[in-house]
Wavefront OBJ file of the C-alpha trace (Angstrom):
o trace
v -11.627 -34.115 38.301
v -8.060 -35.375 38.738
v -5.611 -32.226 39.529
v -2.562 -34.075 37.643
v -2.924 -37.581 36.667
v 0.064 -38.889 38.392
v -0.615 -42.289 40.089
v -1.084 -41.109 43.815
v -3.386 -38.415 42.692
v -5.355 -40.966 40.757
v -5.295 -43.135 43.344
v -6.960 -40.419 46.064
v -9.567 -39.385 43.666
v -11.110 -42.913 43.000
v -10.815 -43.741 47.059
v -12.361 -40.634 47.518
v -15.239 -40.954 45.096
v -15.932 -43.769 47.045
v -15.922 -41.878 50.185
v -13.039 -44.304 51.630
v -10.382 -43.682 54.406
v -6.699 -44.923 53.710
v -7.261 -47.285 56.311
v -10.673 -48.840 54.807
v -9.261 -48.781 51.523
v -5.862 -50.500 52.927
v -7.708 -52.927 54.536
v -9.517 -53.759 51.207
v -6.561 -54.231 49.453
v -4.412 -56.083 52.159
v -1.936 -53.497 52.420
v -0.595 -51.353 54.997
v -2.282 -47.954 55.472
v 1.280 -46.170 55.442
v 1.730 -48.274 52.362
v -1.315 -46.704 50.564
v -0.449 -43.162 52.142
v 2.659 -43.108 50.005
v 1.189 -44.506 47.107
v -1.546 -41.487 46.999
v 1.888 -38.929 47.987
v 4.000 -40.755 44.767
v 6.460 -41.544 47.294
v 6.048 -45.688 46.636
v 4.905 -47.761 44.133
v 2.591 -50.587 43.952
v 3.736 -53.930 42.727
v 1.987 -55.552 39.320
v -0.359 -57.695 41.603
v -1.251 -54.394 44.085
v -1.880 -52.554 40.850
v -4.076 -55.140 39.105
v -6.126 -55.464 42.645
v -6.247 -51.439 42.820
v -7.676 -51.588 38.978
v -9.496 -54.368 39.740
v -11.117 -52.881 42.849
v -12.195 -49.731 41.134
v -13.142 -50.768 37.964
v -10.555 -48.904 35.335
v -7.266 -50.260 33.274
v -4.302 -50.091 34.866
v -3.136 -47.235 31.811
v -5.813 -44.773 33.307
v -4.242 -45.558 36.926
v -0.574 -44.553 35.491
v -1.396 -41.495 33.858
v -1.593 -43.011 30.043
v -5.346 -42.705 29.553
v -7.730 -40.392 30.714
v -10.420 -43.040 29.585
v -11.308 -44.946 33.105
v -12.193 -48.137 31.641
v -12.008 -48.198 27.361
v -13.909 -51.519 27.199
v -16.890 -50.478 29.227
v -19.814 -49.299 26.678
v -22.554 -47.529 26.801
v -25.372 -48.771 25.452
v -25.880 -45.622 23.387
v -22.732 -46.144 22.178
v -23.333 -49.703 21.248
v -25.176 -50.335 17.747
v -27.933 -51.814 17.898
v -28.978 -52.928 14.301
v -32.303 -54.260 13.702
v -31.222 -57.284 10.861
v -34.919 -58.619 10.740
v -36.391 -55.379 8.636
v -33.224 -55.720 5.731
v -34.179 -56.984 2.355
v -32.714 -60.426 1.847
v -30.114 -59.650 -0.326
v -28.926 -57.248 2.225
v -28.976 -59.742 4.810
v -27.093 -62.110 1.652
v -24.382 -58.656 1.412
v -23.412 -58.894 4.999
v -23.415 -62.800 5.425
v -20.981 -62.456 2.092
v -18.946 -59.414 3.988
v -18.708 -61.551 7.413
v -17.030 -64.025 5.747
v -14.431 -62.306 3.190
v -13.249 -60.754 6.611
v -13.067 -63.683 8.463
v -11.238 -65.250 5.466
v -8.902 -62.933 5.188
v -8.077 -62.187 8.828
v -7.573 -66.105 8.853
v -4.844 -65.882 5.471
v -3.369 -63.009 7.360
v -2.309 -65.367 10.156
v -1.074 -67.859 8.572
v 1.173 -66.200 6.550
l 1 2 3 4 5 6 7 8 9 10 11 12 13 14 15 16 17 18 19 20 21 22 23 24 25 26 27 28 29 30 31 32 33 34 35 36 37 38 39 40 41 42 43 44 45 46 47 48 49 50 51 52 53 54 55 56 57 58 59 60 61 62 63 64 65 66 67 68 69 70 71 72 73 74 75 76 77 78 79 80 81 82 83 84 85 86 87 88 89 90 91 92 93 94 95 96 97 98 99 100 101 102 103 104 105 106 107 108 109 110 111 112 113 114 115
């Protein structure tokens, strides 16, 4: 668990989850170790490219790394949480309802845009 989920702190949790010095974790991202020292004491910043290779590298968004989610990576699902619907057992005119329900959304998502 992340004490406060400023940026350095964020930064030290993940390296140390993966049981990582500075120095191996530096090297990893091609920086210098002091650099990554004040990055995990909020003391320094990384640049847009350092960040996306630090997100990257541990596999979360770039908002959990700044403090704006506490959600480590939103687009990574589950695969309880994906639904897994089993089309082939529906009645036909079910199968006719949602054909019908695909395409007034597609339709209108299209009109929407080109408007």
């Amino acid at each position: 668990m992340i004490k406060n989920n400023s940026f350095g702190n964020t930064l030290k949790y993940l390296r140390n989850n993966r049981v990582l010095s500075q120095r191996e974790l530096a090297k990893l991202l091609n920086v210098a170790p002091s650099t990554l020292a004040m990055y995990e004491l909020d003391k320094r910043e990384p640049d847009y490219e350092t960040l996306k290779k630090i997100a990257d590298f541990f596999e979360v968004s770039t908002d959990y790394l700044l403090g704006r989610s506490v959600i480590p990576n939103p687009l990574e699902k589950t695969a309880e949480e994906t639904p897994n619907y089993d089309l082939e057992d529906l009645p036909e005119e079910a199968k006719k309802t949602l054909e019908d329900f695909i395409d007034y959304i597609h339709n209108k998502y299209r009109q929407d845009k080109k408007e």
